[in-house]
N, C-alpha and C positions, 0 to 999 in steps of 0.2 A: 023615454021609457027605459028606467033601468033593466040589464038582462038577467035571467031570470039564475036562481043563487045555484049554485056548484058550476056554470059552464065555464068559472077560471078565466072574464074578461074583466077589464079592469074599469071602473064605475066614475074616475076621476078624472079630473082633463091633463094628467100630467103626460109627458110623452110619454112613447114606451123607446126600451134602449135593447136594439136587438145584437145579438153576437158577430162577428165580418164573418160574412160566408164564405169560404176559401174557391178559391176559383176550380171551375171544374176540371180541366184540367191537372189542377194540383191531387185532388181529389180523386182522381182517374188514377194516375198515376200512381199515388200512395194505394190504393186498392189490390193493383196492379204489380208491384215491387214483391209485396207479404206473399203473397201465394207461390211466384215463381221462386223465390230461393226457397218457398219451404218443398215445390216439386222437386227442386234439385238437391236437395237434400236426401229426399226418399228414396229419388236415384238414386243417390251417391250409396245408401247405405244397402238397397235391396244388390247393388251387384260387388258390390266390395269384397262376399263373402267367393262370388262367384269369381270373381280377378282373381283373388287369392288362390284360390285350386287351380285356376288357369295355368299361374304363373310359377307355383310350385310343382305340379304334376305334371308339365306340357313345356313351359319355358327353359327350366332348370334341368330338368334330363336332356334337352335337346341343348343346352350350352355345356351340362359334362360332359355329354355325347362328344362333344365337336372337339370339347380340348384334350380327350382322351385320346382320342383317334388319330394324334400326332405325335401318339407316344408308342414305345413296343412295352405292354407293360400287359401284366400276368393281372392284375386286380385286386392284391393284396396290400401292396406297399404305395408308398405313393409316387404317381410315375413322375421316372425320371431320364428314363432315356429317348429324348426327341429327336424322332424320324421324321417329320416333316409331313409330306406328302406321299410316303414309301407305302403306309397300308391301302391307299387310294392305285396306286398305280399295282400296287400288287394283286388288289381286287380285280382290277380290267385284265389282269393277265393267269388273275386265276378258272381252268377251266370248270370248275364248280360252281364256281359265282356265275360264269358267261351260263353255264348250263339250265342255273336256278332263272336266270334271263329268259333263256327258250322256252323252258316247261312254265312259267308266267304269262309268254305269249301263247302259247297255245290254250293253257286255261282261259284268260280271254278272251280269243277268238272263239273257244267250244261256250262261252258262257253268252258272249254275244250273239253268235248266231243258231243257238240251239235252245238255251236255257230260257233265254226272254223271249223268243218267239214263241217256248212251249206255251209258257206263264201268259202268253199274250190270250193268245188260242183258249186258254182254259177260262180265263176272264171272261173271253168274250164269251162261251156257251155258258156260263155262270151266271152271265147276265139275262140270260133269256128265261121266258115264263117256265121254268118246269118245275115240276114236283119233289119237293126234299131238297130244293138248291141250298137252302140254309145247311144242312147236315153236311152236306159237300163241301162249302166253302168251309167250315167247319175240318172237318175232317183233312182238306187241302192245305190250308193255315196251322195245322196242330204240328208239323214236325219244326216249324219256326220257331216256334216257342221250346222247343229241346235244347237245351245247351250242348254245345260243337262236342265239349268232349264225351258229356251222355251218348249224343247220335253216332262216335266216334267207336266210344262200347259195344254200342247195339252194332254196329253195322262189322263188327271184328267178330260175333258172336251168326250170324247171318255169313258170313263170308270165311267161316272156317271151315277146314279142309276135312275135321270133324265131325260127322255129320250135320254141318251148317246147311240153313235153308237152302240158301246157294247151289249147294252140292244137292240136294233133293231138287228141287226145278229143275237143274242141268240134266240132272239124271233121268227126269223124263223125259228128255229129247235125247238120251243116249250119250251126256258128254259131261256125266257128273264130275269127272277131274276136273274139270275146266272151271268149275264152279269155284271149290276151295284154291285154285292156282293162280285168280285172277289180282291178288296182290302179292305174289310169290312171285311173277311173272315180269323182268322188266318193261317188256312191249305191252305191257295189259295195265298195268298198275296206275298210272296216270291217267285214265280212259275211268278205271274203277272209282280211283279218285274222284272224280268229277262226278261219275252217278254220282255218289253219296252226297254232293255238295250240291247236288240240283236238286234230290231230293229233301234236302235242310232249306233248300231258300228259294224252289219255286212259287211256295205258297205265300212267299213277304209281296216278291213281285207278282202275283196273281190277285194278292188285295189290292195292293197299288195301282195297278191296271184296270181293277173293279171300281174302284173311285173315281180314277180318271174318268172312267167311259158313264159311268154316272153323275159325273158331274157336264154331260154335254146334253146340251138341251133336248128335248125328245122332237120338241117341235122342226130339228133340223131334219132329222133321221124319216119323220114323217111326212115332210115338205117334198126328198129326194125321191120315197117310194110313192109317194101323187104323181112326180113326173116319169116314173115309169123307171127308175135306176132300178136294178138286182141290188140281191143284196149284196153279192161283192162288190158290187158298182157304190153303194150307200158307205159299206168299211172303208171301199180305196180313198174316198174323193171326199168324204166327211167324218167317218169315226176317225180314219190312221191320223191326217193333219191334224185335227184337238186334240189326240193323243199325244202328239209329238212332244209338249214339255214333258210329260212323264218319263213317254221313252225315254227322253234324253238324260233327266235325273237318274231311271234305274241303269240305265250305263254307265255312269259317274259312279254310281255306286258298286257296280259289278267289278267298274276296274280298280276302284282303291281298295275292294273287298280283296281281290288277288293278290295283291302287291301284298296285304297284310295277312295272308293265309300262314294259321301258324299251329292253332289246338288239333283241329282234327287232322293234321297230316301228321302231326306229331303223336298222337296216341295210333291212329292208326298204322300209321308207316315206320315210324319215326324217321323218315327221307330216304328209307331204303324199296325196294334191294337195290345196292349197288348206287344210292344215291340218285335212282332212278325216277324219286318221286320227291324230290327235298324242292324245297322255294328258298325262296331270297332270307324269312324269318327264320328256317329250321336251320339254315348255314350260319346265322348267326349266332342262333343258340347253342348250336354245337363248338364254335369257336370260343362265345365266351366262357362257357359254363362248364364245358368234356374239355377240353384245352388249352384252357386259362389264356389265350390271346384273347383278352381283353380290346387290346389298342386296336385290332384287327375286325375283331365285333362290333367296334365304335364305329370305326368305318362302314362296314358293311352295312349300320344304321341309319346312319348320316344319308347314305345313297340311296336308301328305301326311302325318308323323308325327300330327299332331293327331286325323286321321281313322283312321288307321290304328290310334291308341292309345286312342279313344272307342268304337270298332267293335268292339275286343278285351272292352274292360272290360265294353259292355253285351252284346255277345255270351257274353260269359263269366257276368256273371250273371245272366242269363236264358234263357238256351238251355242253356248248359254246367254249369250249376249242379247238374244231377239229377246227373250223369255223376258230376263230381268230388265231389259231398257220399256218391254211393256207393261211388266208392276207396276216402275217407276213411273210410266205414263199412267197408268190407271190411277194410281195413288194420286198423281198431283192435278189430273179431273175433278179426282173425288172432293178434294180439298178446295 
């Protein structure tokens, strides 16, 4: 029975001559080649733009940096007289540099043990059922979003001797000078400082710590209070330990935030009185910029990177090391 017309079989007894089927393998393989060089391509071109800015804005200031800072040179001309290692050693033995070192440590120690414990604390009540918590977390989160030298305005206009708010609040507990003197003051001024800097960035780490404790399961927190834990007993022994990658991120961040403190001290202080409130940035901008030691400022740069790049790498492995080697576990599970 011949088959029935359009099904495209052939009616005659001649053979039929089919094409060599290429082995599967070959086949796989050729599949397999086209796609990845054309992924690697798309790499190649989505971060190209982004190397690029890297390595101009980040690499290149940090290699002039280095070769400038071997020279005693003003900034104009091109340097040429090489001092070696002379603005290095001159920085260890300057006592404004050692100084901008103490008033560093103590912003981080007032930042660690006050500023992220507040942020922790507010987190957590933030996170409980009450009425209008949106408005709050709101309202808590809004002075982050001010740029340092806005908040640096506002808080110079608050803290004048003038009748600034400052000096109205003081004045109702009888000690209104105190209000407007509190950055006039060298024993006050670094203390004042830090308000203002907690008030800019408790609400970054109030979210942060919102997330965190949001992202830990309820079912644990519920499991603890069946067996009879309090609630402090629930935060020691099950919130603080899932918290602890965050904690340990917003320290990382707290400390390289100091190290780089440089708009709001500078509109508000400008490092004074007396130098009293200067960092490691506002020495340097005073050197390059009021006093054209350049080669001196390079330095003083260099050692801000140096600490800022030692701080990371031992913080990283030795603190950050459980966190990231358990990514790396989770990830290669997943896979």
């Amino acid at each position: 029975m011949n088959p029935p017309a359009g099904t495209g079989l052939r009616t005659d007894n001649a053979p039929t001559e089919l094409p060599p089927v290429p082995p599967a393998a070959t086949r796989q393989r050729g599949r397999r080649a086209r796609p990845k060089l054309g992924r690697l391509g798309t790499i190649a071109i989505f971060l190209a733009p982004a190397l690029v800015l890297f390595l101009l804005l980040v690499i290149v200031p940090i290699l002039v940096a280095a070769y400038t800072s071997l020279f005693k040179w003003n900034g104009f001309n091109l340097p040429e007289n090489f001092v070696g290692l002379d603005n290095f050693t001159r920085a260890v033995d300057d006592p404004v540099f050692l100084g901008d070192l103490r008033r560093g440590l103590i912003l981080i120690a007032l930042s660690v043990l006050v500023q992220l414990p507040v942020s922790l604390a507010l987190a957590m009540l933030l996170n409980q059922p009450i009425r209008g918590r949106a408005i709050y977390r709101l309202v808590f989160f809004a002075p982050y979003v001010l740029s340092e030298v806005t908040t640096a305005v506002l808080f110079t206009l608050v803290f004048s001797p003038n009748r600034g708010l400052s000096t109205t609040v003081f004045g109702w507990f009888g000690a209104g000078e105190l209000g407007g003197s509190l950055f006039a003051d060298p024993s006050t001024v670094l203390y004042a400082l830090f308000f203002v800097i907690s008030w800019k960035y408790f609400g970054f780490y109030m979210i942060l710590y919102l997330a965190g404790r949001q992202g830990i399961p309820r079912e644990l927190t519920e499991a603890a209070t069946t067996d009879g834990a309090s609630t402090w007993q629930v935060f020691r022994h099950v919130t603080l330990p899932l918290l602890g990658p965050t904690i340990r991120i917003s320290v990382f961040l707290s400390v390289i935030g100091t190290i780089q403190l440089f708009d709001m001290v500078w509109v508000l202080t400008g490092g004074g009185p007396i130098r009293s409130s200067e960092t490691l940035a506002v020495t340097m901008f005073q050197y390059g910029f009021r006093r054209f030691e350049v080669g001196y400022a390079s330095a003083i740069s260099i050692i801000m990177f140096l600490l800022s790049l030692v701080f990371a790498l031992l913080y990283q492995r030795f603190v950050l090391r459980r966190d990231i080697e358990g990514a790396l576990t989770t990830r290669g599970v997943q896979r």
